[in-house]
Rosetta silent file (secondary structure, phi, psi, omega in degrees, C-alpha in Angstrom):
SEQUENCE: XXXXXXXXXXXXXXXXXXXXXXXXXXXXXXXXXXXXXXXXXXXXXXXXXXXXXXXXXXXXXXXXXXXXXXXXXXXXXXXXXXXXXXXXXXXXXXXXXXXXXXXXXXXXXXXXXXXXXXXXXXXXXXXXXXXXXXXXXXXXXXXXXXXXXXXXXXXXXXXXXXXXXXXXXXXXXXXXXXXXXXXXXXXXXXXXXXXXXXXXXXXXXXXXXXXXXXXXXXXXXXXXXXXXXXXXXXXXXXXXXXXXXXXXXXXXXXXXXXXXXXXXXXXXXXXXXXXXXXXXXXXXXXXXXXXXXXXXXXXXXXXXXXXX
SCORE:     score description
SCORE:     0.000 S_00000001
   1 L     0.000  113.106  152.362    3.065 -108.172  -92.102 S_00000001
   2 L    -9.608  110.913  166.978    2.633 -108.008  -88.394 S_00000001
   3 L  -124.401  168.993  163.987   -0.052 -105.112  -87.655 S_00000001
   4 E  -168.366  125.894 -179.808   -1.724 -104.703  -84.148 S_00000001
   5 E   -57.445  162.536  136.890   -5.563 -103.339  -83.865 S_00000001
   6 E  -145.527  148.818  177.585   -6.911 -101.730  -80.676 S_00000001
   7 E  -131.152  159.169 -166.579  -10.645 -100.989  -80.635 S_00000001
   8 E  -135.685  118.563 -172.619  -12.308  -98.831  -77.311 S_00000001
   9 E   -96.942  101.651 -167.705  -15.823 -100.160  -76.468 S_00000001
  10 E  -140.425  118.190 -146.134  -17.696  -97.418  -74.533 S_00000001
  11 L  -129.692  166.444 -176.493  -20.691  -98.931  -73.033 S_00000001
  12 L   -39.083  -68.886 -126.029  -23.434  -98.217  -70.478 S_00000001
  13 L  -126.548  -45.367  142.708  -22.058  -99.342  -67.664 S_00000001
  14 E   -96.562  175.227 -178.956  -18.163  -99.760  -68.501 S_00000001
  15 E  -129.340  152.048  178.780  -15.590  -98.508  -71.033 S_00000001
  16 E  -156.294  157.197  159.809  -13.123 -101.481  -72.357 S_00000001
  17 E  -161.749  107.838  178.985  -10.313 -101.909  -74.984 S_00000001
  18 E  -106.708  164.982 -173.228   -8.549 -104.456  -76.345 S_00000001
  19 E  -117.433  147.910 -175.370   -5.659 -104.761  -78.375 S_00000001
  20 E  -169.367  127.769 -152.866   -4.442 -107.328  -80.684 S_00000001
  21 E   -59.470  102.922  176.430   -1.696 -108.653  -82.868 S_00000001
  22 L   -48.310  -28.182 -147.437   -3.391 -109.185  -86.364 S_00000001
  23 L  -103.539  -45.998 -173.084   -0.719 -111.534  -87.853 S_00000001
  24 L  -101.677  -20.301 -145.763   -0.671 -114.384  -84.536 S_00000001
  25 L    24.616   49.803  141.823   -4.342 -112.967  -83.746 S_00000001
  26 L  -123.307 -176.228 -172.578   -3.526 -112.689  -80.053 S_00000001
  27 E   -83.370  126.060 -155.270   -4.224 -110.566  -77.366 S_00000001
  28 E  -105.685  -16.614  166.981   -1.553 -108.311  -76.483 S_00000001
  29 E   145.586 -177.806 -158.206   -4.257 -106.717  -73.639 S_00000001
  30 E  -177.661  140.059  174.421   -6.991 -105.150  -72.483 S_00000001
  31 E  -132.364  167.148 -171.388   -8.329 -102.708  -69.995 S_00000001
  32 L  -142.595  107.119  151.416  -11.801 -101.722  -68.542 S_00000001
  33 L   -75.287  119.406  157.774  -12.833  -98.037  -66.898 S_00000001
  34 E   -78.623   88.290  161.217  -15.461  -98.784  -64.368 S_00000001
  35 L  -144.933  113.268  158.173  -17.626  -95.822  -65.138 S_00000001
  36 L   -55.508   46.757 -152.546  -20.953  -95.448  -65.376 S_00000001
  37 L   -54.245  -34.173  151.707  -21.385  -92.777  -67.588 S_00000001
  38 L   -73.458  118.828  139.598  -25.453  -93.583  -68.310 S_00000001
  39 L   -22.606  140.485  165.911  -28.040  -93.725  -65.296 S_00000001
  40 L   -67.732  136.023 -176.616  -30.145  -96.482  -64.681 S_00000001
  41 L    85.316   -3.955  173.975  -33.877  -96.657  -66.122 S_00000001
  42 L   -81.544   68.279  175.616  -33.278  -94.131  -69.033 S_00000001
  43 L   -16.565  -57.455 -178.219  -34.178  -94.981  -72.653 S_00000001
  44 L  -139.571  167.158 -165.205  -31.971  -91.609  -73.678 S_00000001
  45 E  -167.699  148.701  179.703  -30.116  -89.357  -71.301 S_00000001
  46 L  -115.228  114.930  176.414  -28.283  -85.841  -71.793 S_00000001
  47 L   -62.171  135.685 -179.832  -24.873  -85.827  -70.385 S_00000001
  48 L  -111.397  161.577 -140.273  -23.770  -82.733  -68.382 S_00000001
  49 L   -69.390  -20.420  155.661  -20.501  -81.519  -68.699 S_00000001
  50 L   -74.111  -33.002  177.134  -18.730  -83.455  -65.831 S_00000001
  51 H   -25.703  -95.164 -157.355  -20.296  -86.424  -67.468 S_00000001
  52 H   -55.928  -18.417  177.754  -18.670  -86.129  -70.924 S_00000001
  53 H   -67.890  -63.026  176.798  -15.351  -84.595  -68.976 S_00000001
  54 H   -30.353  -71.382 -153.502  -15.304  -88.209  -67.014 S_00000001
  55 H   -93.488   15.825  161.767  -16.065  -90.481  -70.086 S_00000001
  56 H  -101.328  -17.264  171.395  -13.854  -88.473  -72.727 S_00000001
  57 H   -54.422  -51.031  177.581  -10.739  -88.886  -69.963 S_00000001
  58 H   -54.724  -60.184  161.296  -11.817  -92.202  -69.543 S_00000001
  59 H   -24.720  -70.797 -173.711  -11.829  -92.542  -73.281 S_00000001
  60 H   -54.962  -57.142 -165.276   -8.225  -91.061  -73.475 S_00000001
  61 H   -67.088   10.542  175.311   -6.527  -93.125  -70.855 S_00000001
  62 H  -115.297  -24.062 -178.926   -7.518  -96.291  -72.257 S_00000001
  63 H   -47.090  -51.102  168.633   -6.734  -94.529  -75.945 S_00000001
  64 H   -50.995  -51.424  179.246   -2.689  -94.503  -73.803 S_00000001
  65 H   -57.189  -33.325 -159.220   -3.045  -98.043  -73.040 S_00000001
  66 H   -77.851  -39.397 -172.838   -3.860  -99.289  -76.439 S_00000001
  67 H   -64.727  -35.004  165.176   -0.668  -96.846  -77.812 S_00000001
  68 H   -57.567  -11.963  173.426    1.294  -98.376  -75.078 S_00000001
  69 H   -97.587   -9.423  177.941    0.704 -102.103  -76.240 S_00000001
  70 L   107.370  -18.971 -168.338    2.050 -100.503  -79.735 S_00000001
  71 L   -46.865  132.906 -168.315   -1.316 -100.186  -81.399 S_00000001
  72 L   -99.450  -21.643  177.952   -0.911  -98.609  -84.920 S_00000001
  73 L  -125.410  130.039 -167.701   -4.452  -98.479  -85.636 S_00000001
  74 L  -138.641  123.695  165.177   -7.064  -97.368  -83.115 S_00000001
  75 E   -80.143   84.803 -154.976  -11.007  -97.338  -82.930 S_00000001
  76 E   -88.852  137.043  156.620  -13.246  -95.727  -80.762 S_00000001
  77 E  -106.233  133.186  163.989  -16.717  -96.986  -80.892 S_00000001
  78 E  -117.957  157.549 -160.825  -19.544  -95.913  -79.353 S_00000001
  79 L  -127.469 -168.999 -179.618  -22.703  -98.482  -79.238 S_00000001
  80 L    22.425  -78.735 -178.428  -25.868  -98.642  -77.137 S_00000001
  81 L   -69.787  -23.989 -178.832  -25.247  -95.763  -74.790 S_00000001
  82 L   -90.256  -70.544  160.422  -23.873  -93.347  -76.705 S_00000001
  83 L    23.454  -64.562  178.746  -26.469  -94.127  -79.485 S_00000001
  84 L  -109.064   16.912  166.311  -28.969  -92.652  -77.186 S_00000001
  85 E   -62.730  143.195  177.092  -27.283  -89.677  -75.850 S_00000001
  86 L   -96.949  -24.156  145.033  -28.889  -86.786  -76.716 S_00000001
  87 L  -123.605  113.283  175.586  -25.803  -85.012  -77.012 S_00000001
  88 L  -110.634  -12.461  168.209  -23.461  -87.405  -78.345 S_00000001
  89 H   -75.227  -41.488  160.624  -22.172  -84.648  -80.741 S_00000001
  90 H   -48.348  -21.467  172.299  -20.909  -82.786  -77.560 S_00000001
  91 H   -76.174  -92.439  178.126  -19.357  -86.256  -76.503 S_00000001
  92 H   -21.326  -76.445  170.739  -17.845  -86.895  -79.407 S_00000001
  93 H   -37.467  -38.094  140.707  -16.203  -83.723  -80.026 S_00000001
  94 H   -72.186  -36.470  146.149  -14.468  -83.954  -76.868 S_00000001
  95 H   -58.160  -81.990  178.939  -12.821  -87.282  -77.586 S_00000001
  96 H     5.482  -69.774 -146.620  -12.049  -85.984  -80.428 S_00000001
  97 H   -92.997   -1.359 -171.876  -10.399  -82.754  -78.875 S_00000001
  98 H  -119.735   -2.449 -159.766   -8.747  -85.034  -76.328 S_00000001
  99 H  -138.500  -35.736 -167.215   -7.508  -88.342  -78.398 S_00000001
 100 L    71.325    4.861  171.770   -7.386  -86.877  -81.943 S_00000001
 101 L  -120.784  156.788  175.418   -9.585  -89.356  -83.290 S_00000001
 102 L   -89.802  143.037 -179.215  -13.236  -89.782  -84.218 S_00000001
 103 L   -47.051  144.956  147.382  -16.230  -91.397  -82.071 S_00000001
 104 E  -114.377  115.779  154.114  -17.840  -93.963  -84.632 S_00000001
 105 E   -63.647  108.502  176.878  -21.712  -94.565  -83.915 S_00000001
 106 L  -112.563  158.167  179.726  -22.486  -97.632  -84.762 S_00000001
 107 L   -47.820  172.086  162.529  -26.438  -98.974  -85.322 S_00000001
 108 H   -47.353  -62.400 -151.577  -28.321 -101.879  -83.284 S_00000001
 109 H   -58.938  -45.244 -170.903  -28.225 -104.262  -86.446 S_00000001
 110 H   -47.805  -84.756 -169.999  -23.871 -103.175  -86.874 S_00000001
 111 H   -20.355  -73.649 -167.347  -23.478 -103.855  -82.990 S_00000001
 112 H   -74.201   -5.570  163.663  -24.859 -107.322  -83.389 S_00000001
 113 H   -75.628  -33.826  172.992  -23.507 -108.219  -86.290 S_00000001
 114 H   -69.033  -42.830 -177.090  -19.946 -107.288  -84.888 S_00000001
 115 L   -79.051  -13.469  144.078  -20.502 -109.051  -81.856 S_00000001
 116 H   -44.424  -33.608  158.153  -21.137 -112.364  -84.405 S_00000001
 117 H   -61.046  -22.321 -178.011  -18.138 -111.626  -85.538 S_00000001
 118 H   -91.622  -54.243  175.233  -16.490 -111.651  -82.390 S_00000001
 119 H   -51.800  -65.630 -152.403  -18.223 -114.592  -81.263 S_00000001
 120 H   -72.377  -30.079  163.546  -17.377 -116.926  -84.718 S_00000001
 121 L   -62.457    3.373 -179.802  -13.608 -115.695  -84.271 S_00000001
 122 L   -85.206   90.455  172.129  -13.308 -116.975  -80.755 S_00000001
 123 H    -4.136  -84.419 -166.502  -10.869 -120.316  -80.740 S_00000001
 124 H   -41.798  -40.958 -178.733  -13.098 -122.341  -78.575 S_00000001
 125 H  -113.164   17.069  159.149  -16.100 -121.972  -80.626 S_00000001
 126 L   -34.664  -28.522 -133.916  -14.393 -122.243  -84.414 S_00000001
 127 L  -132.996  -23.617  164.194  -15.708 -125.555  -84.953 S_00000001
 128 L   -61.656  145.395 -173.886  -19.249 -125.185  -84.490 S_00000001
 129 L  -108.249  -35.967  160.014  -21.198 -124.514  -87.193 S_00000001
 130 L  -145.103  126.160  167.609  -24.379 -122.855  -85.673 S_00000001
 131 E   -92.216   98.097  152.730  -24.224 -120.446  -82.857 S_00000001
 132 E   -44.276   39.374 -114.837  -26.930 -119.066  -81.246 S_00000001
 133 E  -119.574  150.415  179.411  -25.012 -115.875  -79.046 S_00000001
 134 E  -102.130   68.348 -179.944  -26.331 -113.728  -76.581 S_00000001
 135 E   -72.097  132.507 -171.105  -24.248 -110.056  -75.864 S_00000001
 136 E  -112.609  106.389  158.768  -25.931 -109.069  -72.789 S_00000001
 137 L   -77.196 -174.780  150.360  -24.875 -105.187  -72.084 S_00000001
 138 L  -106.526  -10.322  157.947  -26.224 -102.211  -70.305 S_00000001
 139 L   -85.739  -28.524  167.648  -27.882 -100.544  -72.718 S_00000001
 140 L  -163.652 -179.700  164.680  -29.032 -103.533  -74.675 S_00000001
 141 E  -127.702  157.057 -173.565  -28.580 -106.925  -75.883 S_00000001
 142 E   -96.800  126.275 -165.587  -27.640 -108.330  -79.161 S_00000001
 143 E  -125.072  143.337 -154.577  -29.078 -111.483  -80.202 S_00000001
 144 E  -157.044  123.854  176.938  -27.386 -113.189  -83.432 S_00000001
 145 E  -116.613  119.467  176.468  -27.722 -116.469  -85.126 S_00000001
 146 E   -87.651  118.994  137.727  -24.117 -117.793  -86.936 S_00000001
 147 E   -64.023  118.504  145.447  -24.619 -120.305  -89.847 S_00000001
 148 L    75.742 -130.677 -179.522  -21.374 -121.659  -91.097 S_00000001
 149 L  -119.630    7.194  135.203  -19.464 -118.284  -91.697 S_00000001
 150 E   -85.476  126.822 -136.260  -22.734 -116.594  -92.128 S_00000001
 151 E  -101.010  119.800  169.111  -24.757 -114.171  -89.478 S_00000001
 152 E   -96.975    7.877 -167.174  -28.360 -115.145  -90.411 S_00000001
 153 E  -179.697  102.114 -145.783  -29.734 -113.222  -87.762 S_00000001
 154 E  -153.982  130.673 -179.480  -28.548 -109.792  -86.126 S_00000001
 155 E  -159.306  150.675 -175.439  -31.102 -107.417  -83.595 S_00000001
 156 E  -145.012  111.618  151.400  -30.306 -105.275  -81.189 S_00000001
 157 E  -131.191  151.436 -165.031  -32.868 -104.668  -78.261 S_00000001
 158 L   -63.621   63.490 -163.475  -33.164 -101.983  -75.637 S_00000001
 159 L  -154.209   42.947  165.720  -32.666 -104.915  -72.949 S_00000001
 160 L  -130.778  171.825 -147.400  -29.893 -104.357  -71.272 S_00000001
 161 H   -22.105  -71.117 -175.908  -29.226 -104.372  -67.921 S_00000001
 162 H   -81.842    7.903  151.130  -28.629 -100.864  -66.538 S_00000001
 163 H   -68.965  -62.547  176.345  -31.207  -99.896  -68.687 S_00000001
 164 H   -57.518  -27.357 -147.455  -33.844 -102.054  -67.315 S_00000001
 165 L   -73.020  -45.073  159.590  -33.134 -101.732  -63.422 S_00000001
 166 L   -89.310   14.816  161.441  -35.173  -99.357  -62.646 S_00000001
 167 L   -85.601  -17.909 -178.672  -37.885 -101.107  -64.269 S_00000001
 168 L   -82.398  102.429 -148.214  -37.656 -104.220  -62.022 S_00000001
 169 L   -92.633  140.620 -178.960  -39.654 -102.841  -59.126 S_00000001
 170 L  -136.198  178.895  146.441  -38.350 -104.222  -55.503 S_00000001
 171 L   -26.897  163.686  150.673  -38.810 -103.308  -51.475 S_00000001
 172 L   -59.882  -45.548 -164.013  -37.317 -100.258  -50.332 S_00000001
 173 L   -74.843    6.321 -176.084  -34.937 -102.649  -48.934 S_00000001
 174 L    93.844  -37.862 -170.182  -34.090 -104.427  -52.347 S_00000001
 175 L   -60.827  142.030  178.316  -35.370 -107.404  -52.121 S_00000001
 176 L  -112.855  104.811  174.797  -37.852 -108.515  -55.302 S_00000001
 177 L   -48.388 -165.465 -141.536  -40.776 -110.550  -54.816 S_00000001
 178 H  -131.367  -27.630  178.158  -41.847 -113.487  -57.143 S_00000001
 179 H   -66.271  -65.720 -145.521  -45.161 -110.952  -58.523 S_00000001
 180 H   -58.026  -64.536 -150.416  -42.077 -108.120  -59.750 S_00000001
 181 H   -77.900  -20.395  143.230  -39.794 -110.560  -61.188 S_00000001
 182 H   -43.556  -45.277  173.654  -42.820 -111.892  -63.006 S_00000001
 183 H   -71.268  -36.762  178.104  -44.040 -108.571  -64.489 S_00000001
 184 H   -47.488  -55.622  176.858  -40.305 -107.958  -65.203 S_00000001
 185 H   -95.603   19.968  133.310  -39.973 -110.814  -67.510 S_00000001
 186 H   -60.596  -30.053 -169.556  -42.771 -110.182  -69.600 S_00000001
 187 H   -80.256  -14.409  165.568  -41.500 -107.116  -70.399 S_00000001
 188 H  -103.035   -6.426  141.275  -38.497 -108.940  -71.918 S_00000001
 189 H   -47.222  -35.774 -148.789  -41.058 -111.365  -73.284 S_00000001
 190 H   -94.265  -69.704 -135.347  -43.381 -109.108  -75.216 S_00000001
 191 L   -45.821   -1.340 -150.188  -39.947 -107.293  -76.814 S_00000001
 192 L  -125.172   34.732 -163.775  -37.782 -110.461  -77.786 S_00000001
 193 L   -86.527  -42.622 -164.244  -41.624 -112.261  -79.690 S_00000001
 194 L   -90.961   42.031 -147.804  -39.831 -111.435  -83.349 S_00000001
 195 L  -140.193  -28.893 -178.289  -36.873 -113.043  -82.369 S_00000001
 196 L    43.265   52.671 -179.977  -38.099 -116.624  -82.454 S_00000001
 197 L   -62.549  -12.986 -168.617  -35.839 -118.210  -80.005 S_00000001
 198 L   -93.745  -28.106 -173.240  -37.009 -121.568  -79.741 S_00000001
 199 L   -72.318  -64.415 -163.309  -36.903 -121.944  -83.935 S_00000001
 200 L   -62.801  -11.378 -163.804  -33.085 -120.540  -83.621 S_00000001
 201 L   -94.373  -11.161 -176.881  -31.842 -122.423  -80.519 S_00000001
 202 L   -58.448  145.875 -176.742  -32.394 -126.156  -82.487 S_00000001
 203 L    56.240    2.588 -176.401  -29.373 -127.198  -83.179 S_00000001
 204 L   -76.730  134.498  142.246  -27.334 -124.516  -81.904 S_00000001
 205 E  -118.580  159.429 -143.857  -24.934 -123.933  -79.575 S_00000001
 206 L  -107.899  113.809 -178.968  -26.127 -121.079  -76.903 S_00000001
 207 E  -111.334  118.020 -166.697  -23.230 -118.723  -76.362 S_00000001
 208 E  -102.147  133.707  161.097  -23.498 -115.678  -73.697 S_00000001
 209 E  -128.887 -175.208  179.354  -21.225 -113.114  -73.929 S_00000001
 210 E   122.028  170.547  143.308  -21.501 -109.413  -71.761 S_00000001
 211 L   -87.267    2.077  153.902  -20.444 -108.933  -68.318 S_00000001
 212 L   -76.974  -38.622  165.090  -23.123 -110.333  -66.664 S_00000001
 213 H   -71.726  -25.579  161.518  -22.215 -113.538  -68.110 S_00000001
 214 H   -94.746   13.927  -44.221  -18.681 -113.563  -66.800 S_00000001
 215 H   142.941  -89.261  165.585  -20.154 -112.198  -63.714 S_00000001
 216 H   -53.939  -38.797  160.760  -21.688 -115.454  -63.266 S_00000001
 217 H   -54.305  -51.859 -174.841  -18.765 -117.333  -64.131 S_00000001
 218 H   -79.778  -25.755  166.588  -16.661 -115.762  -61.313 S_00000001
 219 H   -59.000  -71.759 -177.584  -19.434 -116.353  -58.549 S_00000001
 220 H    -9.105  -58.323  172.436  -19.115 -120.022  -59.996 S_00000001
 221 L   -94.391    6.977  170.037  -15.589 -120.283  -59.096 S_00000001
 222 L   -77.958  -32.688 -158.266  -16.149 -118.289  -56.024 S_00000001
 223 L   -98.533   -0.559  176.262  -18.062 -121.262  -54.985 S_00000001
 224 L    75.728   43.789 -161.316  -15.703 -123.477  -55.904 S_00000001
 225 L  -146.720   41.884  162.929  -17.563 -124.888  -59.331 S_00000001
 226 L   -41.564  147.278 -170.322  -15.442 -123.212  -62.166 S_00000001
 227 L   -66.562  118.838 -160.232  -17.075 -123.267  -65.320 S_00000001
 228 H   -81.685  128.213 -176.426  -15.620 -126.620  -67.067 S_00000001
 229 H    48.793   11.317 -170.056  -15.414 -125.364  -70.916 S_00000001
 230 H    72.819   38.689 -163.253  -16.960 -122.372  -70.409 S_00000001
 231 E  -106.486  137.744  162.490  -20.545 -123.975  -69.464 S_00000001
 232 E  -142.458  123.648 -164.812  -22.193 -121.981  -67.075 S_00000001
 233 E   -64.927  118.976 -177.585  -25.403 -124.249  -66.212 S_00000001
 234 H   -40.746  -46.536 -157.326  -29.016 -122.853  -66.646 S_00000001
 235 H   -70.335  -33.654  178.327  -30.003 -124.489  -63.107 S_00000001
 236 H   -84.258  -14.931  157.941  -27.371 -122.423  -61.573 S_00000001
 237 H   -61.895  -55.364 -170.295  -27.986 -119.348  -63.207 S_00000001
 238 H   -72.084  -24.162  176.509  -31.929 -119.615  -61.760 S_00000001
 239 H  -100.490  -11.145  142.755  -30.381 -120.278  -58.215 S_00000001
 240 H  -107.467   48.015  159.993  -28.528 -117.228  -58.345 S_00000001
 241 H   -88.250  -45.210  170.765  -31.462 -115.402  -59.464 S_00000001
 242 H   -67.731  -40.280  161.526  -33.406 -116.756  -56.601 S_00000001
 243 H   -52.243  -45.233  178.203  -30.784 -116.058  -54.430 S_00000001
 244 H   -62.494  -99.322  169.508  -30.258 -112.337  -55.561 S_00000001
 245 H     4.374  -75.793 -173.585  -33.817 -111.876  -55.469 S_00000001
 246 H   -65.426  -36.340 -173.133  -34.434 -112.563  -51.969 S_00000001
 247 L   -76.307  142.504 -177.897  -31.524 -110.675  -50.708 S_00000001
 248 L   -84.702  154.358 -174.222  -31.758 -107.154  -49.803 S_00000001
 249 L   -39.862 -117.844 -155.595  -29.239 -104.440  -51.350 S_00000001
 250 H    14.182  -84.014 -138.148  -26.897 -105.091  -48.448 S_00000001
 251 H   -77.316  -12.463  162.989  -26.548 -108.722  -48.119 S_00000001
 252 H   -33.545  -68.052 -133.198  -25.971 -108.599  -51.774 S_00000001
 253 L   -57.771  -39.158  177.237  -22.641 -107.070  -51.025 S_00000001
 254 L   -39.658  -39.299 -161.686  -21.914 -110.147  -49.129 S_00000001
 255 L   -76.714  128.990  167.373  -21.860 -112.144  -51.973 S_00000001
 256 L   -69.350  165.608 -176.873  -18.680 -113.617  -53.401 S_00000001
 257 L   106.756  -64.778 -144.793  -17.838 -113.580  -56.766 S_00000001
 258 L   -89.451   78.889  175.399  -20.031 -110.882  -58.009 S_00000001
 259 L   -26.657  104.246  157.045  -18.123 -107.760  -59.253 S_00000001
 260 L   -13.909  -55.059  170.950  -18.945 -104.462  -56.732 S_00000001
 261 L   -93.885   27.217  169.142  -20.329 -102.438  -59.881 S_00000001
 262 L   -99.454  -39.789 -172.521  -22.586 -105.031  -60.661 S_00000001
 263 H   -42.574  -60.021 -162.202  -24.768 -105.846  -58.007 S_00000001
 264 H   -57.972  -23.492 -178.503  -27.138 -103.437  -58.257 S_00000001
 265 H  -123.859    3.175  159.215  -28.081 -104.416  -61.891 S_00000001
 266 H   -86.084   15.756  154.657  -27.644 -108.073  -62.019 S_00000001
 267 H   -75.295  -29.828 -175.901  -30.738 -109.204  -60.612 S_00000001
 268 H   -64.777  -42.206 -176.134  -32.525 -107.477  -64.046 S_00000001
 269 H   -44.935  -69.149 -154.975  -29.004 -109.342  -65.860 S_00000001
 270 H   -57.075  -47.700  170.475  -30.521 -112.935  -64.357 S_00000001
 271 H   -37.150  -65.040 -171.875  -33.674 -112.320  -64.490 S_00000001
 272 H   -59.442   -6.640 -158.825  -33.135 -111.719  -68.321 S_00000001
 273 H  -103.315  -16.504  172.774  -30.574 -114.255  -69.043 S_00000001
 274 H   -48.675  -54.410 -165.559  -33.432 -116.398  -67.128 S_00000001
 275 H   -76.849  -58.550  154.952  -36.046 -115.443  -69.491 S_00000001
 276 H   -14.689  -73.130 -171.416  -33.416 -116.256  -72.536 S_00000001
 277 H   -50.453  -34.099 -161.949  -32.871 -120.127  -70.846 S_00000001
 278 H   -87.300  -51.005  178.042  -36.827 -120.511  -71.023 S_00000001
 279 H   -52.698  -16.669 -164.254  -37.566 -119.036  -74.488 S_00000001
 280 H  -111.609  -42.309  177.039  -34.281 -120.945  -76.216 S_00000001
 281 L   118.733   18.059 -164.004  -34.720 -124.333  -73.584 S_00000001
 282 L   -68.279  128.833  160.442  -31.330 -124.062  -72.945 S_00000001
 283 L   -68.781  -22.989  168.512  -29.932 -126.414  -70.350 S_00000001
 284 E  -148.389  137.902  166.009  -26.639 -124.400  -70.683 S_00000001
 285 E   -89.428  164.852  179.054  -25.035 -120.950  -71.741 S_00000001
 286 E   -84.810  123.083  161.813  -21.431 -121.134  -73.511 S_00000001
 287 E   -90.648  132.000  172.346  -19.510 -118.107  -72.067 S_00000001
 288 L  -144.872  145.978 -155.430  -17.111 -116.311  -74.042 S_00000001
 289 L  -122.706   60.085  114.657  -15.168 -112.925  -73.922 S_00000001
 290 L  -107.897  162.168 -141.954  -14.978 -111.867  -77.526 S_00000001
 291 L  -156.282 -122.482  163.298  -17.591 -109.670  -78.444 S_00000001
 292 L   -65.830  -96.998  157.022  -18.085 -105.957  -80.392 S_00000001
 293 H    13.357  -62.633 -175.976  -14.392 -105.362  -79.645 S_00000001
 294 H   -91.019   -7.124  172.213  -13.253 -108.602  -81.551 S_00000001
 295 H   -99.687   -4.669 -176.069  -15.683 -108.242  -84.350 S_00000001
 296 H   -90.220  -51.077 -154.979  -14.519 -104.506  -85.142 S_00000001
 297 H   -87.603  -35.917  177.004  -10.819 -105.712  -85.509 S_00000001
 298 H   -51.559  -74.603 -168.532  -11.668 -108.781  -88.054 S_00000001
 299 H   -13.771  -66.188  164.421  -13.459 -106.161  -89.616 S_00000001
 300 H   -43.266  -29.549 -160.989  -10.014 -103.874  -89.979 S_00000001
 301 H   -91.967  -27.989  168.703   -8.139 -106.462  -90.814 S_00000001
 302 H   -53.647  -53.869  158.781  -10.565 -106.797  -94.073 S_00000001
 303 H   -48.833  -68.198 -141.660  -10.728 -103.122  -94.890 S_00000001
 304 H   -71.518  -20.185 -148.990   -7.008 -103.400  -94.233 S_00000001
 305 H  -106.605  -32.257  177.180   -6.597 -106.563  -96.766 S_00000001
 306 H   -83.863  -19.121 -141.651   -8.948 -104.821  -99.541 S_00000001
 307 L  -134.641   17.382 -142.003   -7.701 -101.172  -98.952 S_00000001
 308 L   -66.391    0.000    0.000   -3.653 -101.820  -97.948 S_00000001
């Protein structure tokens, strides 16, 4: 019997939710609030009451979309950002009072295990048998090694984007010298040492998911170099790092491709996805857009198959 999921992803730097037909497993849609409900540079942060007014509205109106696509079952999760709210019971309780359903908090280890889940259900990469994957976020990234039909490896570290940004020290004028973006990627060196990347990337294939990675993909085809299979090329990654780098906040803006609420924190994304390419050797990332989102609804559909 036909069912159809919707799960609500409410992240750092966006809010997202898609919905999807359990029975054909496709995508029936998806929406994204551009809101930045966390600050940049903040390990934990206390929302003040327009905050949580913004991101439980935000919440609802995507909560409409998913009932408008039909969804009979609906999730909210919150991951990373909410995680480290210091009042996330005050969040929560206003979704709640505005949606009728409850926030779920889920852990580091959950998060990356869902987004494995997300990842191994993703057509394009069924047939591989071991997947390295990368979720790159703004509060952190998830790093996960797939065996088979088994996650053999699930972490969550405090290394994502709009977290880091104001650690990546530039000009007044934006631009980041070649010393900063050096100190910068140590600091995603020392943290990602238990992680073994070079042991996990043999034989793998290296799959980036996040919005920095699609991010890259659309400057790609701004440039007239869509990503062929989803490969978006290490060497091309490092020249718009280098590019980025050099440019001052302005001339960013200039750049095609490059989503408006992005700019400001994808030089830390490149840097990082930089530091990734060198630790795993990768010559290429995979890109793919299932993620948290798509590993929460296999999930339902399990609960739903043990629990009817």
């Amino acid at each position: 019997m036909s069912q159809i999921f919707a799960v609500v992803d409410i992240g750092s730097n966006s809010l997202k939710v898609t919905v999807v037909d359990t029975q054909s497993m496709k995508e029936l849609g998806r929406s994204t609030e551009s809101i930045r409900l966390f600050p940049s540079g903040v390990n934990s942060v206390k929302l003040d009451s327009e905050k949580i007014e913004l991101g439980a509205q935000a919440v609802s109106r995507l909560v409409k979309f998913a009932h408008d696509k039909g969804a009979q079952k609906i999730v909210l999760l919150g991951t990373s950002a909410v995680r480290d709210c210091v009042n996330r019971e005050d969040f929560s309780a206003r979704i709640t009072e505005l949606c009728g359903m409850p926030l779920t908090i889920i852990s580091g280890e959950v998060e990356a295990r869902l987004a494995a889940q997300g990842v191994r259900v993703d057509p394009v990469y069924a047939n591989y048998r071991n997947i390295l994957a990368f979720d790159l976020g703004g509060g952190s990234l998830e790093v996960s090694k797939l065996h088979g039909k088994k996650c053999t490896f699930a972490r969550s570290y405090p290394l994502g984007s709009v977290r880091l940004t104001s650690q990546l020290q530039s000009r007044s004028d934006g631009v980041i010298d070649e010393q900063h973006q050096f100190n910068f990627q140590l600091i995603i060196r020392s943290q990602l040492k238990d992680a073994m990347l070079n042991e996990a990337a043999k034989d793998s294939l290296i799959v980036g998911a996040g919005g920095a990675f699609t991010a890259i993909a659309l400057y790609l085809e701004a440039l007239g170099e869509a990503p062929v299979a989803g490969r978006l090329p290490a060497l091309r990654i490092r020249e718009l790092k280098d590019r980025m780098c050099k440019l001052t906040s302005e001339e960013r803006k200039q750049l095609k491709g490059i989503p408006p609420d992005r700019l400001d924190i994808m030089p830390a994304a490149l840097l990082t996805i930089c530091v990734l390419a060198d630790l795993t050797q990768a010559e290429a990332f995979y890109l793919t857009h299932h993620g948290v989102r798509q590993g929460m609804i296999q999930l339902l559909m399990t609960e739903d198959v043990m629990h009817p």
